[in-house]
C-alpha positions as CSV (number, residue, x, y, z in Angstrom):
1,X,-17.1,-6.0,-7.3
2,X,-15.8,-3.4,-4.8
3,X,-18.5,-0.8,-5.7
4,X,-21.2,-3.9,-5.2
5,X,-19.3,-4.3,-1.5
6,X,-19.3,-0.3,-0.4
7,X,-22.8,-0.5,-1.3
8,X,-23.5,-3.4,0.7
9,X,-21.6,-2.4,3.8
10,X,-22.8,1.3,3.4
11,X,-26.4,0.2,2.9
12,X,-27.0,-2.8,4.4
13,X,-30.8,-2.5,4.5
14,X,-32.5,-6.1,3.5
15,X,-28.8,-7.7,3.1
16,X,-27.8,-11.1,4.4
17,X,-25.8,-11.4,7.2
18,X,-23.6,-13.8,4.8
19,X,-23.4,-11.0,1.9
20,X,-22.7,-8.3,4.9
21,X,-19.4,-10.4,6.4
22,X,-18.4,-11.1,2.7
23,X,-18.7,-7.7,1.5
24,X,-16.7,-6.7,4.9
25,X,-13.7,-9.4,4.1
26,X,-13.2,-8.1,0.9
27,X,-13.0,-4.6,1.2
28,X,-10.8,-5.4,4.3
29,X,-8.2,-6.9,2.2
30,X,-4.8,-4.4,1.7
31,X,-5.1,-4.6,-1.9
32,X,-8.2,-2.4,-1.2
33,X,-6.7,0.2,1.1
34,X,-6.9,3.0,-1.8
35,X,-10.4,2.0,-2.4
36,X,-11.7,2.1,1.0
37,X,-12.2,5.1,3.3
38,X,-11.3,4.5,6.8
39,X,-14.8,5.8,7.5
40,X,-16.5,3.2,5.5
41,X,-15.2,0.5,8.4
42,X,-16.9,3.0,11.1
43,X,-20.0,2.5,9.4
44,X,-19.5,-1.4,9.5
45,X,-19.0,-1.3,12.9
46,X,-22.8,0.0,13.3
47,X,-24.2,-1.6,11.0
48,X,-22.7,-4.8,12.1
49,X,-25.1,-4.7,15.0
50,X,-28.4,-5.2,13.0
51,X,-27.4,-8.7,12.5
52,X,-27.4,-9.3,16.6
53,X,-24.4,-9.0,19.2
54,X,-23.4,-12.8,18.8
55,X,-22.1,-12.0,15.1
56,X,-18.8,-11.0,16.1
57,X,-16.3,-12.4,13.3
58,X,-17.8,-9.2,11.2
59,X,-16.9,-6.4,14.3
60,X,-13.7,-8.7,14.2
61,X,-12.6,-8.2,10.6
62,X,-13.6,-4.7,10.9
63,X,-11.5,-4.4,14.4
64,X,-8.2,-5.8,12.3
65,X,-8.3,-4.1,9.1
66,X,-8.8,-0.7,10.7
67,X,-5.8,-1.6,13.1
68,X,-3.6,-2.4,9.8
69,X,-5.3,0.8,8.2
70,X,-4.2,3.2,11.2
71,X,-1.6,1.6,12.9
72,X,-3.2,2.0,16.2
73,X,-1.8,0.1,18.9
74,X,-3.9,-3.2,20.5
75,X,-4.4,-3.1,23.9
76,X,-1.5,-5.3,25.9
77,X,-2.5,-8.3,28.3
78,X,-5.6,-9.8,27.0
79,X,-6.3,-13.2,25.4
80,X,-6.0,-12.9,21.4
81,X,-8.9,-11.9,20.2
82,X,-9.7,-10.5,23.3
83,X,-7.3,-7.7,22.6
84,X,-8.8,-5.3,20.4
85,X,-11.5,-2.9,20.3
86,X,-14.9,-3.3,17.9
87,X,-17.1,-0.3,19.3
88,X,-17.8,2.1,16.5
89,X,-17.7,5.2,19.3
90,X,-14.3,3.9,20.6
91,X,-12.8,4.1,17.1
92,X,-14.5,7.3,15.6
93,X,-13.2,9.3,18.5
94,X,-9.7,7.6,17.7
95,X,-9.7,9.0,14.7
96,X,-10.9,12.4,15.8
97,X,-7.8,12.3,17.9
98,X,-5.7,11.1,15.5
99,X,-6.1,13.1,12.5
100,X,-8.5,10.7,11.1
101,X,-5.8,8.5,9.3
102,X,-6.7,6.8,6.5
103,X,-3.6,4.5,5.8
104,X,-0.7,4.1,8.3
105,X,2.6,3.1,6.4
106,X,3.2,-0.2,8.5
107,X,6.3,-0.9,10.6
């Protein structure tokens, strides 16, 4: 099942927008951490906009499991789900800063 979601999120040409966000809340469960490359989530990000800007739970899910993945902090003084960043550019140069991590060991 978790190769049939890398391929889907990593080549999301013809897929649902249903199979896309399914694919995406699997492989962001922690169970999956060693499966998933940090960099898979980056290409979620943009591919998630194929499916139009007013699909945000998929950016969202995306936005939280790379979060939990790196351990980067959310931005303070914004309405919940208002407080978190879901552009691919944002995060990849995040990760160019960072050392792109791939797990962060949690508090």
């Amino acid at each position: 099942m978790i190769d049939e979601a890398i391929k889907t999120v990593s080549q999301p040409s013809g897929v649902t927008a249903g199979a896309f966000l399914r694919s995406i809340a699997f492989l962001s469960e922690p169970e999956n951490d060693d499966r998933v490359p940090v960099s898979l989530f980056l290409t979620a990000l943009q591919c998630a906009a194929q499916f139009g800007d007013n699909i945000t739970p998929m950016r969202e899910l995306v936005a939280l499991a790379l979060y939990r993945r790196t351990g980067r902090p959310r931005k303070t003084g914004h309405e919940p789900y208002e407080d978190f960043i879901t552009d691919s550019a944002n995060w990849s140069q995040y990760l160019k800063e960072n050392g792109d991590i791939q797990h962060h060991p949690g508090p």
